[in-house]
CHARMM internal coordinates of N, CA and C (Angstrom, degrees):
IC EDIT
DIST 1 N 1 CA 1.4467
DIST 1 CA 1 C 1.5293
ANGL 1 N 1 CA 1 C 110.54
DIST 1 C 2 N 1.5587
ANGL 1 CA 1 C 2 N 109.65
DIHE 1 N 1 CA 1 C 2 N -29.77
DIST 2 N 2 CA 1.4384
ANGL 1 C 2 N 2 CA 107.93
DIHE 1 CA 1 C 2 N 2 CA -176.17
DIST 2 CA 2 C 1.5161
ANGL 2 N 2 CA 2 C 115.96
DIHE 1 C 2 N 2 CA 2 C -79.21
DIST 2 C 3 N 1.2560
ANGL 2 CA 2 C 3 N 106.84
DIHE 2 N 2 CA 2 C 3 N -31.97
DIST 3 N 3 CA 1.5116
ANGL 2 C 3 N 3 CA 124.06
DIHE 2 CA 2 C 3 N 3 CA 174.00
DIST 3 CA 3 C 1.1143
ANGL 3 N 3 CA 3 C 113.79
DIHE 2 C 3 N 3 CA 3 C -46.41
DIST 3 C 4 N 1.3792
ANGL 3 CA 3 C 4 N 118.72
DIHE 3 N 3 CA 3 C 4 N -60.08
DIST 4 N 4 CA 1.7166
ANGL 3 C 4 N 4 CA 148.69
DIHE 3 CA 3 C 4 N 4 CA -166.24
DIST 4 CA 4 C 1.8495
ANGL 4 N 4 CA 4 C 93.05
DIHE 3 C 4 N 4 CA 4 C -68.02
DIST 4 C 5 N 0.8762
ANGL 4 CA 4 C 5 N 114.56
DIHE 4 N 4 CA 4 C 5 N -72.11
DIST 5 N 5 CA 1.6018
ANGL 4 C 5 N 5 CA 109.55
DIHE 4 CA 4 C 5 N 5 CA 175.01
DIST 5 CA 5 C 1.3878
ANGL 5 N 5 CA 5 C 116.78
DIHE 4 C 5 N 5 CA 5 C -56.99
DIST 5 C 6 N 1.1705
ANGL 5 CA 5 C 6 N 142.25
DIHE 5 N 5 CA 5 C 6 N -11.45
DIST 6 N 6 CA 1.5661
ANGL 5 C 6 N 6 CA 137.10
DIHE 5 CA 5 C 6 N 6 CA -174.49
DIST 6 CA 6 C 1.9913
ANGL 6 N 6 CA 6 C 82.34
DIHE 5 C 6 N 6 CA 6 C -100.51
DIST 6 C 7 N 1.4355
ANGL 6 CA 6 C 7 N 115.83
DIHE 6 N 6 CA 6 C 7 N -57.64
DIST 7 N 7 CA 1.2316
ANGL 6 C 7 N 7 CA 84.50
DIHE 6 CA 6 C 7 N 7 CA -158.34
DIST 7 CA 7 C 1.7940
ANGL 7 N 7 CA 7 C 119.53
DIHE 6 C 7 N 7 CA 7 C -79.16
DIST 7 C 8 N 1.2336
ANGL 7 CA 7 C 8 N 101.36
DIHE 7 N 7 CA 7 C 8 N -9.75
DIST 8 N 8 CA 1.7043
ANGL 7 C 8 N 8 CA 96.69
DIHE 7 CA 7 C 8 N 8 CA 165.48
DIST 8 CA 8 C 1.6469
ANGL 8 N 8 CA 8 C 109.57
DIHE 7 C 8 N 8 CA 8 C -98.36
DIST 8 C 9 N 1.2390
ANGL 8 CA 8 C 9 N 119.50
DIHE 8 N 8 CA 8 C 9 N -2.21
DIST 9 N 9 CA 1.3845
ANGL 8 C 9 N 9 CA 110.98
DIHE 8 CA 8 C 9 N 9 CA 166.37
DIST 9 CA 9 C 1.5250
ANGL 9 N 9 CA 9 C 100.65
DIHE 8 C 9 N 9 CA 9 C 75.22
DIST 9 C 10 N 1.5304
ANGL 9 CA 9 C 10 N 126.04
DIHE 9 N 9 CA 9 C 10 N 70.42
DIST 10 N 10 CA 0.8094
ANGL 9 C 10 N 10 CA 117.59
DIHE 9 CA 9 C 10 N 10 CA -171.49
DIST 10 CA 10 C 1.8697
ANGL 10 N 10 CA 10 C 99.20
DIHE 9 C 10 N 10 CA 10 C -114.48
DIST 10 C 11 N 1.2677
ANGL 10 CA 10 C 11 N 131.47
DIHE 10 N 10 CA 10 C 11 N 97.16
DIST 11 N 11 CA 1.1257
ANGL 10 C 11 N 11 CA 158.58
DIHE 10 CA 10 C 11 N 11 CA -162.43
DIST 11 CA 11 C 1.4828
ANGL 11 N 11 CA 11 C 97.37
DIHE 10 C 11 N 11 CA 11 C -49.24
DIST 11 C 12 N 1.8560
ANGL 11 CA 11 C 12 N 124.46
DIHE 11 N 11 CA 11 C 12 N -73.31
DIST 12 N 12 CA 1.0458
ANGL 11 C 12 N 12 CA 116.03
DIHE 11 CA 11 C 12 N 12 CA -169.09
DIST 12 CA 12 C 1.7135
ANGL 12 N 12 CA 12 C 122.65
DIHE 11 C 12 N 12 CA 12 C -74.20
DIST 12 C 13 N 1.2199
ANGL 12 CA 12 C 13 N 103.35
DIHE 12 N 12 CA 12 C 13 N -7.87
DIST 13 N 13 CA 1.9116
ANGL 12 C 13 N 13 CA 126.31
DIHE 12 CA 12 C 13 N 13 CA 173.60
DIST 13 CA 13 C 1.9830
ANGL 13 N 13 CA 13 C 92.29
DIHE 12 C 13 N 13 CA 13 C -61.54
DIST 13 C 14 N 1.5104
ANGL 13 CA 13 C 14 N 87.10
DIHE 13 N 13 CA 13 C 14 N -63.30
DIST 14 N 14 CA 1.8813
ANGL 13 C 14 N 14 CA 104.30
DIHE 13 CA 13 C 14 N 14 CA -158.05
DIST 14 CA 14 C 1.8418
ANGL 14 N 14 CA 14 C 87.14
DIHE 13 C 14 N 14 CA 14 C -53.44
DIST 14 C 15 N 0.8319
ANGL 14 CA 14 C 15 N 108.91
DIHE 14 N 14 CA 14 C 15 N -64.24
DIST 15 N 15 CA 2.0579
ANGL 14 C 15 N 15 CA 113.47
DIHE 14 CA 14 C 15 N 15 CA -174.83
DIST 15 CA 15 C 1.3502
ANGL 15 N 15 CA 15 C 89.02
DIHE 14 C 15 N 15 CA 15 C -16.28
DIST 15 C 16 N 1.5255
ANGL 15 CA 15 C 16 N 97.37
DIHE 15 N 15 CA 15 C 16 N -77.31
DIST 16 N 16 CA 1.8087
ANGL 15 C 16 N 16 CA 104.66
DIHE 15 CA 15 C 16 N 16 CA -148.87
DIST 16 CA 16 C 1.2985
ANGL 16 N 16 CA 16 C 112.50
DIHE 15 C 16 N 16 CA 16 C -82.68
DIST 16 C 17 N 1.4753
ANGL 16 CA 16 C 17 N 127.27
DIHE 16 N 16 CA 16 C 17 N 33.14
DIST 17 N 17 CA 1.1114
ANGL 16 C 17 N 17 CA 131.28
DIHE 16 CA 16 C 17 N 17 CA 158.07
DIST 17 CA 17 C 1.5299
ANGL 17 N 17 CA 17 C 112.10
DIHE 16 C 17 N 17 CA 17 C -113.65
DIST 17 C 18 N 1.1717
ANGL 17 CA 17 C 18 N 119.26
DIHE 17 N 17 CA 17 C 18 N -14.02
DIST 18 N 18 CA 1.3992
ANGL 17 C 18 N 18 CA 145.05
DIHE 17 CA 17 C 18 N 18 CA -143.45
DIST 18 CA 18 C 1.9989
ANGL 18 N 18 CA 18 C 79.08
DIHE 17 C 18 N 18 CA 18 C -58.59
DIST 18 C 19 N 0.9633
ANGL 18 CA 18 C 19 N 146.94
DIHE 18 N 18 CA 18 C 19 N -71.10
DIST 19 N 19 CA 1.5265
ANGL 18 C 19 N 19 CA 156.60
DIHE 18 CA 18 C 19 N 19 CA -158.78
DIST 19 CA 19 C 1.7040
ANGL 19 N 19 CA 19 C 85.74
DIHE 18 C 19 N 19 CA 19 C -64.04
DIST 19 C 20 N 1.3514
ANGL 19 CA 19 C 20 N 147.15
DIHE 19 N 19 CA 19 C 20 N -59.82
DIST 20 N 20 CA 1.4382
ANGL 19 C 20 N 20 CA 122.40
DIHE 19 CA 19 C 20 N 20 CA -167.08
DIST 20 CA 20 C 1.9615
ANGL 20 N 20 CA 20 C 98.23
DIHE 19 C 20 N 20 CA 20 C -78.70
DIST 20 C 21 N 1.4962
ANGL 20 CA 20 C 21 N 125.05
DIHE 20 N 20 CA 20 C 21 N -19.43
DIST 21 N 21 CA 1.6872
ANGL 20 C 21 N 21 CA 104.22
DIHE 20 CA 20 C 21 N 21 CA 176.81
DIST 21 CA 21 C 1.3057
ANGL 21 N 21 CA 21 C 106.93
DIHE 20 C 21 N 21 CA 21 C -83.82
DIST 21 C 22 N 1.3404
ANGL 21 CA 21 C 22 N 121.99
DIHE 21 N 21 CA 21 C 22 N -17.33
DIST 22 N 22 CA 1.5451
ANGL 21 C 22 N 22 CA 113.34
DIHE 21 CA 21 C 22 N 22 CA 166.34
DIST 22 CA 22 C 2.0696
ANGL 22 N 22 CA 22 C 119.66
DIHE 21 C 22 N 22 CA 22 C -48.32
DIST 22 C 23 N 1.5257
ANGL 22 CA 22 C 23 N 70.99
DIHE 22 N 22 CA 22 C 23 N -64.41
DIST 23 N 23 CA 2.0919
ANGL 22 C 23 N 23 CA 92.70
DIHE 22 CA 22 C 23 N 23 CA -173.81
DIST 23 CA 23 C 1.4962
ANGL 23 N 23 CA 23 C 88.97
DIHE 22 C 23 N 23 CA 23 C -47.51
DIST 23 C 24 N 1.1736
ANGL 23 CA 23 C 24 N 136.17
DIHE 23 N 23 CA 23 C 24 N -59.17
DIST 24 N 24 CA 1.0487
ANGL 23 C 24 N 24 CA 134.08
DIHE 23 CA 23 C 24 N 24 CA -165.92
DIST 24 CA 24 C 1.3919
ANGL 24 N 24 CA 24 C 134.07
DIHE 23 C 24 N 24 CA 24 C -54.73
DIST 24 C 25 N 1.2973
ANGL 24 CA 24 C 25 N 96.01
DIHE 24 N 24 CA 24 C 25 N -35.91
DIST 25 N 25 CA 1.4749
ANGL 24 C 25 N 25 CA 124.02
DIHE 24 CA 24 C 25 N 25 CA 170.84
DIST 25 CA 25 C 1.4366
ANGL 25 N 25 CA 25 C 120.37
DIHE 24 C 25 N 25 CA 25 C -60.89
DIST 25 C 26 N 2.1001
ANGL 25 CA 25 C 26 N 102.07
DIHE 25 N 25 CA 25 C 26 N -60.84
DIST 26 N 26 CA 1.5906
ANGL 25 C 26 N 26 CA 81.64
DIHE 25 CA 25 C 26 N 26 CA 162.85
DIST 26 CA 26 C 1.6356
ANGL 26 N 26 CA 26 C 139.83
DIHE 25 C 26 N 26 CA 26 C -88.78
DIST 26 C 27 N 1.8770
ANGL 26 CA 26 C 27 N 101.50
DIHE 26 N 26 CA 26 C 27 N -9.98
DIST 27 N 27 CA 1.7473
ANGL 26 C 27 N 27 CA 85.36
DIHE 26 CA 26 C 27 N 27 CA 150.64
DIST 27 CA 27 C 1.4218
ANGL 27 N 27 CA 27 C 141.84
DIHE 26 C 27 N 27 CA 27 C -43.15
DIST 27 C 28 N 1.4271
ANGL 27 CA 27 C 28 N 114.11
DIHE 27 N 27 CA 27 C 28 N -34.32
DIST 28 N 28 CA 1.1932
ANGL 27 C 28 N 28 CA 131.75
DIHE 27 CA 27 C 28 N 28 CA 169.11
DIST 28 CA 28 C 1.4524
ANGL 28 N 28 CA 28 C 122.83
DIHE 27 C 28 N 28 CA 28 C -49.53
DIST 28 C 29 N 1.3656
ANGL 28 CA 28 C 29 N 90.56
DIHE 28 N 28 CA 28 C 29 N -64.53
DIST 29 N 29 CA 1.9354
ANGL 28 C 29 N 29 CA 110.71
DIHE 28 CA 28 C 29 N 29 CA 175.05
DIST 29 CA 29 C 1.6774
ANGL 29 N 29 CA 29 C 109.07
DIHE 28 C 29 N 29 CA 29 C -74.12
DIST 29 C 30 N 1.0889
ANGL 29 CA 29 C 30 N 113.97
DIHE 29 N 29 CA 29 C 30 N 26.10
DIST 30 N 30 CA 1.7620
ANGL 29 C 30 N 30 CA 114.48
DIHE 29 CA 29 C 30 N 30 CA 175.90
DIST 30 CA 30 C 1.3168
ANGL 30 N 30 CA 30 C 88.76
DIHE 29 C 30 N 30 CA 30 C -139.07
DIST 30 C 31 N 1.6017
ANGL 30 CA 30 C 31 N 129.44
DIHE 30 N 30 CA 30 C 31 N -40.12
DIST 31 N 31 CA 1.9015
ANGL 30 C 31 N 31 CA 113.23
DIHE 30 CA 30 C 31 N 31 CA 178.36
DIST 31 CA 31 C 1.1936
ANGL 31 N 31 CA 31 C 77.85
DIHE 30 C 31 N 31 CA 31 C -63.86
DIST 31 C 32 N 0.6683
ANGL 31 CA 31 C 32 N 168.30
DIHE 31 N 31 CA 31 C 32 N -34.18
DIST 32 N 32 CA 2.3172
ANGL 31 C 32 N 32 CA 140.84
DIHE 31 CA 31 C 32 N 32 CA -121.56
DIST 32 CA 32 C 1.5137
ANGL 32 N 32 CA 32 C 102.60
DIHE 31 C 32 N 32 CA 32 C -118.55
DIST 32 C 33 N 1.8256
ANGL 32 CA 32 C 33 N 102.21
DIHE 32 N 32 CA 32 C 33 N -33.05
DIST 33 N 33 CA 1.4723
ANGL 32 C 33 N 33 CA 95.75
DIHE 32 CA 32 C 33 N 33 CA 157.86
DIST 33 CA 33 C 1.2633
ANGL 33 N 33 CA 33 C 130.26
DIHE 32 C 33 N 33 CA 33 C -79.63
DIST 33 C 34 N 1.1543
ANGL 33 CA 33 C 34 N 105.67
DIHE 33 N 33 CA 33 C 34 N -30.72
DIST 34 N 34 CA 1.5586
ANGL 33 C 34 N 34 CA 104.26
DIHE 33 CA 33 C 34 N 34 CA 154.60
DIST 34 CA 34 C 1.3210
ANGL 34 N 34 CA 34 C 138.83
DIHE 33 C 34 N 34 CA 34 C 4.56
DIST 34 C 35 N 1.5226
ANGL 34 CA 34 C 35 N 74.23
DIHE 34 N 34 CA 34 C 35 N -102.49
DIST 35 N 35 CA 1.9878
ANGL 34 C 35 N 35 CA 113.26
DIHE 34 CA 34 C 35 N 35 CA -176.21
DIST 35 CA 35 C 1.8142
ANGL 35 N 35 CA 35 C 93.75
DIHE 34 C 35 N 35 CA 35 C -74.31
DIST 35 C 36 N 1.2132
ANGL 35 CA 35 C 36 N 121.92
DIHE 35 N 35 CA 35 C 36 N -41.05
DIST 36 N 36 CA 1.7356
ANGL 35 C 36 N 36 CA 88.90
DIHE 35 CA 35 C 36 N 36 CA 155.86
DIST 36 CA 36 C 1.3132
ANGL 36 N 36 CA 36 C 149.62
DIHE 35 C 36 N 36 CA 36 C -19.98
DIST 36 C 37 N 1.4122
ANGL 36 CA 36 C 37 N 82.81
DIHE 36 N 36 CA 36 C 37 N -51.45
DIST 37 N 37 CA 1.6479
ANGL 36 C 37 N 37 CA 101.66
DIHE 36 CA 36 C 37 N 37 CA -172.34
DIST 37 CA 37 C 1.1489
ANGL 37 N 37 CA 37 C 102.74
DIHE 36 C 37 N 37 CA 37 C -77.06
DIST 37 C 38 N 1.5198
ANGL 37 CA 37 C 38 N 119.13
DIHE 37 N 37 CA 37 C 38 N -45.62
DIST 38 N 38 CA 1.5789
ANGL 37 C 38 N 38 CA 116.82
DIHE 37 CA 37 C 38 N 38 CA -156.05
DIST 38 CA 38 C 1.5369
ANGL 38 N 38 CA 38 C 102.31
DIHE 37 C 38 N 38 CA 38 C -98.46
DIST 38 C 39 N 1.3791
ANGL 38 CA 38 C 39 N 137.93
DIHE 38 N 38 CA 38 C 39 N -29.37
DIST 39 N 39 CA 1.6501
ANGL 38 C 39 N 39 CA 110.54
DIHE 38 CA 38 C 39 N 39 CA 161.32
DIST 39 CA 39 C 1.1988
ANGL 39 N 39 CA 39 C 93.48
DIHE 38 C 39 N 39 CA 39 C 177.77
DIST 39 C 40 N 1.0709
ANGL 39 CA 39 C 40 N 103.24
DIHE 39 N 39 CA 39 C 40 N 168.29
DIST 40 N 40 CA 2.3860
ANGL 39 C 40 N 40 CA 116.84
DIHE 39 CA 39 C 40 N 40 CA -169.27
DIST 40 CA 40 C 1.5302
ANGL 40 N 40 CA 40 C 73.43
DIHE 39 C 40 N 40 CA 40 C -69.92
DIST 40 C 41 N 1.6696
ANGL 40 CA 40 C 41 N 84.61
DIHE 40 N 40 CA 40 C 41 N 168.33
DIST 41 N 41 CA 1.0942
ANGL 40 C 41 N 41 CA 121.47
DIHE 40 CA 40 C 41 N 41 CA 173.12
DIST 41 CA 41 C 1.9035
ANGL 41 N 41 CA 41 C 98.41
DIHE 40 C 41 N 41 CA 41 C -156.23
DIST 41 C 42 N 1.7025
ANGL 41 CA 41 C 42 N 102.19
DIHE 41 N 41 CA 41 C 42 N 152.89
DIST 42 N 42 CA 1.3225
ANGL 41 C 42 N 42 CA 114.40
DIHE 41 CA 41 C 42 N 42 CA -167.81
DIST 42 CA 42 C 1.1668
ANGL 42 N 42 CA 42 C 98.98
DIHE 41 C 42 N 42 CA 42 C -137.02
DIST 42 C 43 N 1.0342
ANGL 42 CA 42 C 43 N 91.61
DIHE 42 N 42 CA 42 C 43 N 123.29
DIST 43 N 43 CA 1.8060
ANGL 42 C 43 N 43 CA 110.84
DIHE 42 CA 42 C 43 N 43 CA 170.80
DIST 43 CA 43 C 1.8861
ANGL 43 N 43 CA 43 C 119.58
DIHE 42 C 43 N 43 CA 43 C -105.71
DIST 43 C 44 N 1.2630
ANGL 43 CA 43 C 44 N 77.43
DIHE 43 N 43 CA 43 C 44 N 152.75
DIST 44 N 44 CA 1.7668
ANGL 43 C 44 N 44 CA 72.17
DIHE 43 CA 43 C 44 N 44 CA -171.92
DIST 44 CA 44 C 1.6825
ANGL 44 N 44 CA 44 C 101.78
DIHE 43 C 44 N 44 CA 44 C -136.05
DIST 44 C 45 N 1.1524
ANGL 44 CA 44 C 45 N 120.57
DIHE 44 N 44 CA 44 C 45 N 147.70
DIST 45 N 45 CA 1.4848
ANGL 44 C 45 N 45 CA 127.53
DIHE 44 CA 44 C 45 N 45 CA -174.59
DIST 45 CA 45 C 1.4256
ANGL 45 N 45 CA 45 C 113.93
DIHE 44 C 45 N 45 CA 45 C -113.13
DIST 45 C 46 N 1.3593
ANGL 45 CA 45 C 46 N 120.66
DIHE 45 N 45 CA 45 C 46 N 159.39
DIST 46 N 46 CA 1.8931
ANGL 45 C 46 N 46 CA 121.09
DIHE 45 CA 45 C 46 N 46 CA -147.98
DIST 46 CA 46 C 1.8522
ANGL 46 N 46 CA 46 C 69.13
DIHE 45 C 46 N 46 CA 46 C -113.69
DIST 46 C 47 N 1.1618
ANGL 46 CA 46 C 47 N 95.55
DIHE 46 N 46 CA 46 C 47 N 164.23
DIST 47 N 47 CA 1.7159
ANGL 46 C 47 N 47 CA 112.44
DIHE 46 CA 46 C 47 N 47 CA -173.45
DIST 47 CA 47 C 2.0661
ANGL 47 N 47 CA 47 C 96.08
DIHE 46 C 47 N 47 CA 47 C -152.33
DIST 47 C 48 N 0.7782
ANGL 47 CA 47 C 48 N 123.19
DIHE 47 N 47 CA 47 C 48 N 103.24
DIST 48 N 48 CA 1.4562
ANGL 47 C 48 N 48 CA 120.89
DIHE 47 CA 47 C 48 N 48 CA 154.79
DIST 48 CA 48 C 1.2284
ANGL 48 N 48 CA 48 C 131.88
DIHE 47 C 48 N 48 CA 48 C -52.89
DIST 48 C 49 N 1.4666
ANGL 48 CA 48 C 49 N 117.34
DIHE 48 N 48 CA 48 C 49 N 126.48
DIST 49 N 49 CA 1.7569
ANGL 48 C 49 N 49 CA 106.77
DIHE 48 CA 48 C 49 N 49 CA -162.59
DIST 49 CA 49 C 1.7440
ANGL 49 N 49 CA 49 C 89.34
DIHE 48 C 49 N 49 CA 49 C -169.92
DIST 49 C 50 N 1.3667
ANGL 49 CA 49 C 50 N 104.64
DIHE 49 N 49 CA 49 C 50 N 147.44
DIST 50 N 50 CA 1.5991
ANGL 49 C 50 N 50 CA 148.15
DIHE 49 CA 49 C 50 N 50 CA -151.33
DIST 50 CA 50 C 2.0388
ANGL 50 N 50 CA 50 C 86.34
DIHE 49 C 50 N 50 CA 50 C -56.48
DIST 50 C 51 N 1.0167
ANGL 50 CA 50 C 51 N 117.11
DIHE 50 N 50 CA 50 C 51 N 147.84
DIST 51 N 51 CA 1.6726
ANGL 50 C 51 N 51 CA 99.86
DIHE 50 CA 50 C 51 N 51 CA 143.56
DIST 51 CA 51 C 1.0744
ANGL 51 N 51 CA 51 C 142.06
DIHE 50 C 51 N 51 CA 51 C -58.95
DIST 51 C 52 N 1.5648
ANGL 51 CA 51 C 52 N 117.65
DIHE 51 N 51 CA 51 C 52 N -33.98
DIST 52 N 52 CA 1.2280
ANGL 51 C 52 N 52 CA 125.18
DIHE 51 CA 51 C 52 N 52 CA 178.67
DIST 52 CA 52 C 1.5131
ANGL 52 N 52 CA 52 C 111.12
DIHE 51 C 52 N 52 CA 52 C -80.11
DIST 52 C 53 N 1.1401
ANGL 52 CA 52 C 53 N 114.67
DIHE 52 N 52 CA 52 C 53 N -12.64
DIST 53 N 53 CA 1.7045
ANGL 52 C 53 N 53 CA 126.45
DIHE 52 CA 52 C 53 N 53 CA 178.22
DIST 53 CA 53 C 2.0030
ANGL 53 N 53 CA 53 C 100.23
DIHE 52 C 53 N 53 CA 53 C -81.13
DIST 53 C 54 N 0.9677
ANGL 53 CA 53 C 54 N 101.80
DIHE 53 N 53 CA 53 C 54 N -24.23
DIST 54 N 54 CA 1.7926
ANGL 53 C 54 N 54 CA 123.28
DIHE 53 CA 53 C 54 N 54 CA -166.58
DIST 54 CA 54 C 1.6240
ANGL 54 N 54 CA 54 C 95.65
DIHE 53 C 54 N 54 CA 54 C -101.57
DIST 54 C 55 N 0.8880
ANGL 54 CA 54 C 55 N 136.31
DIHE 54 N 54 CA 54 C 55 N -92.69
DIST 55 N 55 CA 1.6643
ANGL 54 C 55 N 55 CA 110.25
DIHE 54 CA 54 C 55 N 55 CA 167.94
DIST 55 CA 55 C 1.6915
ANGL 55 N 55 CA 55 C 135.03
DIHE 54 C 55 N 55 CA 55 C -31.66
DIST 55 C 56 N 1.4213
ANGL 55 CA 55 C 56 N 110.93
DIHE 55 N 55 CA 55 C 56 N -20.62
DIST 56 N 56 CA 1.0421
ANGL 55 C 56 N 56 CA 105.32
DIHE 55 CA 55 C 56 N 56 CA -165.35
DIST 56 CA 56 C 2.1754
ANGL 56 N 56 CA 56 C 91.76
DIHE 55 C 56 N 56 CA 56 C -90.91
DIST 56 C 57 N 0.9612
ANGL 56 CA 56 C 57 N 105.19
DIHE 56 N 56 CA 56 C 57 N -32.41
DIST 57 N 57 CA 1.6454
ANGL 56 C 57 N 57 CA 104.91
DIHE 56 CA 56 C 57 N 57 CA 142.55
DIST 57 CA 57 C 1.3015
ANGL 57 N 57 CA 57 C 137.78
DIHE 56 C 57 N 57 CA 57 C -12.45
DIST 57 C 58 N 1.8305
ANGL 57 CA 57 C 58 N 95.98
DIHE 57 N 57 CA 57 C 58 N -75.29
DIST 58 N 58 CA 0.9404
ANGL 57 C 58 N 58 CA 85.77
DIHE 57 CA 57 C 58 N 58 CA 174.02
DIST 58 CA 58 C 1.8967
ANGL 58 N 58 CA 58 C 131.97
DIHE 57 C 58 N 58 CA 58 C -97.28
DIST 58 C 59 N 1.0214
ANGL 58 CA 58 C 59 N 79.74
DIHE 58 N 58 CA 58 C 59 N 16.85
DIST 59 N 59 CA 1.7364
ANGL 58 C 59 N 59 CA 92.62
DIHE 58 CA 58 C 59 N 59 CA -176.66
DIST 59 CA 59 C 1.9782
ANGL 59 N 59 CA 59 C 117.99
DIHE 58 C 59 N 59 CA 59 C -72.07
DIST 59 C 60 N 2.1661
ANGL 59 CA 59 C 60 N 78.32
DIHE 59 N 59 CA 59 C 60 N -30.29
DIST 60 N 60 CA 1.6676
ANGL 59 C 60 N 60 CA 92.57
DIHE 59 CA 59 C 60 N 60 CA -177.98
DIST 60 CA 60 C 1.1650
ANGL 60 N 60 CA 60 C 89.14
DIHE 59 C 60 N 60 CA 60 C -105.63
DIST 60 C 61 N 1.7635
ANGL 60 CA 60 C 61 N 144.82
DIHE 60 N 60 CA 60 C 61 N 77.93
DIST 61 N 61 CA 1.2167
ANGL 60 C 61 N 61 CA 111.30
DIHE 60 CA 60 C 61 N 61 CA 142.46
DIST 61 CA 61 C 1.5383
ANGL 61 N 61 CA 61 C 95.89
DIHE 60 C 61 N 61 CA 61 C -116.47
END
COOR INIT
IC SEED 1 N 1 CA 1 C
IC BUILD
């Protein structure tokens, strides 16, 4: 439901949720301080790409 209202921007949805994206918000910003403190973390992102773009990968490593 929260999804659906952020991505069409649904104004009177976002209001009356407004008290669970708060809570949410600073759980967020207290894990993040967290794992600051206690050690990196690395993230990595998925990228879509051809097969032949994906063998040719691995041909050059």
């Amino acid at each position: 439901m929260l999804n659906k209202a952020l991505r069409k921007q649904t104004i009177d949805t976002l209001y009356a949720m407004r008290v669970f994206i708060r809570h949410l918000h600073e759980q967020l910003d207290e894990l993040g301080a967290k794992s600051r403190i206690s050690s990196k973390t690395t993230l990595y992102r998925g990228q879509a790409m051809a097969n032949h773009e994906f063998e040719e990968l691995q041909t050059n490593r």
